[in-house]
N, C-alpha and C positions, 0 to 999 in steps of 0.2 A: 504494500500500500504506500501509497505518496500522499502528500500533502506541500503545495508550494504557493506563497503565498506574496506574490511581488507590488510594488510598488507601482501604478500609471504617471510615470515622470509627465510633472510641470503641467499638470492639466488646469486648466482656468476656467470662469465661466463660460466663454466665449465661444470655449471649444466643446461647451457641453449640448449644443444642437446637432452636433456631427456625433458625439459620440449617441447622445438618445435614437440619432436615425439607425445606427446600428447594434439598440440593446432590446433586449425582447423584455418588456415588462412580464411580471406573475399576471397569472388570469383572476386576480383578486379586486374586489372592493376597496379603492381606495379610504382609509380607517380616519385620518384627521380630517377635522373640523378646519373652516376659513379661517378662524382663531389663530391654531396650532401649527398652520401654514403660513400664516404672514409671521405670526413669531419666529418663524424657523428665517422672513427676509429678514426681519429687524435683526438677528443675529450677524446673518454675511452684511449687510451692512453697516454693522458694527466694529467688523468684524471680530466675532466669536469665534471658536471653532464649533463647526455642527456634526464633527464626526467623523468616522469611516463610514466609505460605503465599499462594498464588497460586490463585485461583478466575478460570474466564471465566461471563462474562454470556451465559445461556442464550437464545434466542430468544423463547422463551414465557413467560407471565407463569404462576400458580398463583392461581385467584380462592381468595378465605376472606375470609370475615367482615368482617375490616378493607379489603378491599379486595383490590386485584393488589399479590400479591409478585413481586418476583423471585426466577428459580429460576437456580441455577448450578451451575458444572462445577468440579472438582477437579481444579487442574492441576498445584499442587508442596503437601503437604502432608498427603496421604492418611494414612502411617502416623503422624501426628500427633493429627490426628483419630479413627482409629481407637482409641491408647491413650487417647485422653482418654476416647473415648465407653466405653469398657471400665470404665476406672476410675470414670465417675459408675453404671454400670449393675451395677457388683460385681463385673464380671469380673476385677478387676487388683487386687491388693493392694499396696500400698508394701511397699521390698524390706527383706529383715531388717537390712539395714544402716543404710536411713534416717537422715539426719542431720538435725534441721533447726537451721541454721547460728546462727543468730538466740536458741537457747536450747538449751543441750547439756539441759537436763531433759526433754526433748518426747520421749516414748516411744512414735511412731506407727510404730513397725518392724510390718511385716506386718497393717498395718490397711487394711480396704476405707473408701475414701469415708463411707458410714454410720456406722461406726465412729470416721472419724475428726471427721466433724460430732459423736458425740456425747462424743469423750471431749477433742477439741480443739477447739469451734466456729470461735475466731480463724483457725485454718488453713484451716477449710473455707470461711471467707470469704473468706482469701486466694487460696484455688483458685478461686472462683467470679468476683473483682475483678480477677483474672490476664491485664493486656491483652492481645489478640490482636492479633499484626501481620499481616492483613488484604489484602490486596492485589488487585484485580478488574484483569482485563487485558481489552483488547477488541484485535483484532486483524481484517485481513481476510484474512488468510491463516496457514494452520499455520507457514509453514515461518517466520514473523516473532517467533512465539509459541519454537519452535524457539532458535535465535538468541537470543534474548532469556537465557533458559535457561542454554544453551550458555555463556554470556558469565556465567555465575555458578555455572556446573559441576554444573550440575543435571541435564541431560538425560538421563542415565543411573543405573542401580541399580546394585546391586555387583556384580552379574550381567552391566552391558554393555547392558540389556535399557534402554528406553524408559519412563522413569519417568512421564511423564504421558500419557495418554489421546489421543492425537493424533488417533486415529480421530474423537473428536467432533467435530473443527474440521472446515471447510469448507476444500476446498485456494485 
C-alpha cells in the first residue's frame, strides 16, 4: 500500500477556474449556509488561513490546446470551493458585517465580487493573490486515503455522514 501526499506549488486564486474546470466535484448537497460561505470570503480577505484542501489525481488526462491536463477529485474541501466559486460568479455577497481588519474605512458590507473589484480593486487583488493550500494525495487504496483523514478529523460532516467521495477510489 502507498500513501503520497504532495504539495500543488504556488497555486493562487486566479488559477482556481482552471483548476475547478478540471476537478470532478462529490455528487453531494452542498452543506453551508450563505453565512458560513461568505465567512469563509471574509477570511481570504483577511487573509486567514482557510485550510487544506485535499484533491486525488484522476486516472485520465483532459487533452486542450496546451496539451494533457490533469483532471482531479475532490476529497476534503468541497464546501470551500463551492463559496469561493459563488462569490466570483455573484452568487454570495460579503456579509453586512464585513470587516476588513487592515482598514476600518473599507465599506464592502454586502458587496458581490464585481462590486467589490470596482469600488475596492486592492481587495479584489487580494482575493485573487489568496494562496491556496493545495494538496494532491495519491493513494492505492481508499481505506489509506480514509486514515489519513481520520488522523486530522476530517472524515466526517456534522451529520456523521462521509465527507469525501470514497466511492471514487478504487478499494
Amino acid at each position: 500500500m502507498t500513501l503520497d501526499v504532495k504539495r500543488l506549488d504556488d497555486i493562487d486564486m486566479a488559477e482556481l477556474p482552471e483548476i475547478l474546470a478540471r476537478t470532478k466535484m462529490p455528487n453531494t448537497v452542498p452543506m453551508w449556509d450563505d453565512i458560513k460561505k461568505a465567512h469563509l470570503i471574509d477570511s481570504i480577505l483577511n487573509n486567514i488561513p482557510i485550510g487544506q484542501i485535499f484533491l486525488m489525481r484522476q486516472p485520465r488526462q483532459i487533452v486542450s490546446p496546451d496539451g494533457c491536463l490533469q483532471e482531479y477529485f475532490v476529497i476534503d474541501g468541497y464546501e470551500r470551493f463551492n463559496a469561493i466559486a459563488d462569490f466570483i460568479d455573484g452568487k454570495l455577497l460579503l456579509e453586512s458585517d464585513f470587516e476588513f481588519f487592515e482598514n476600518e474605512f473599507v465599506q464592502a458590507r454586502g458587496m458581490s465580487f464585481i462590486e467589490l473589484d470596482e469600488s475596492y480593486p486592492f481587495l479584489a487583488r487580494r482575493f485573487w493573490r489568496y494562496p491556496l493550500d493545495i494538496k494532491v494525495v495519491e493513494a492505492s487504496s481508499k481505506i489509506e486515503i480514509v486514515r489519513m483523514l481520520g488522523r486530522q478529523g476530517i472524515t466526517t460532516d456534522r451529520h456523521g455522514r462521509e465527507r469525501c467521495e470514497l466511492s471514487a477510489f478504487s478499494s
